[in-house]
C-alpha positions, 0 to 999 in steps of 0.5 A: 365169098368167105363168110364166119358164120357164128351164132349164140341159141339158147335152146339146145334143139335149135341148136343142133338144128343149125349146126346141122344145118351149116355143115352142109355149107362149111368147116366147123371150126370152133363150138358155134363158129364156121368158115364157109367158101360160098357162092352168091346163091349158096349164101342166100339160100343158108341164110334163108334156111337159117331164118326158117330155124331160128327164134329171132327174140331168143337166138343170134347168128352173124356173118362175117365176110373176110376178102380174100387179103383178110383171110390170108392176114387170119391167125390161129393158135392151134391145130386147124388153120382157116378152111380155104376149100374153094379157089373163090372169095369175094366177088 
């Protein structure tokens, strides 16, 4: 599956801990925004590790699933085009 992950943390520790985090599962394209080529389980276990990171009252992070015609209707400004390391999308 193809998932923007983007998130908005006040805190600059958690911060970092969740960059950190989701490079482990993606392309960092944007200051707080990543492009992620996932499996099913690869998704739920970053997402279970970013609920252990975040404070749910001060910080937000969203997941945005594009199929595979979405990311292919993507459009960018700029040197780096979308992140499409694996051949699978949305199941």
């Amino acid at each position: 599956m193809f998932v923007v992950v983007s998130y908005d943390i006040p805190d600059d520790r958690r911060r970092t801990r969740v960059c950190n985090l989701l490079k482990n599962y993606g392309a960092h394209v944007q200051y707080s925004v990543f492009e992620c080529n996932l499996k099913e389980k690869d998704y739920a276990a970053m997402r279970k590790r970013l609920e252990r990171l975040i404070a749910e009252e001060e910080d937000n992070v969203r997941f945005y699933f594009l199929c595979r015609e979405d990311v292919k209707r993507v459009r960018w400004i700029g040197k780096r085009g979308v992140a499409t390391d694996a051949d699978y999308y949305l199941h």
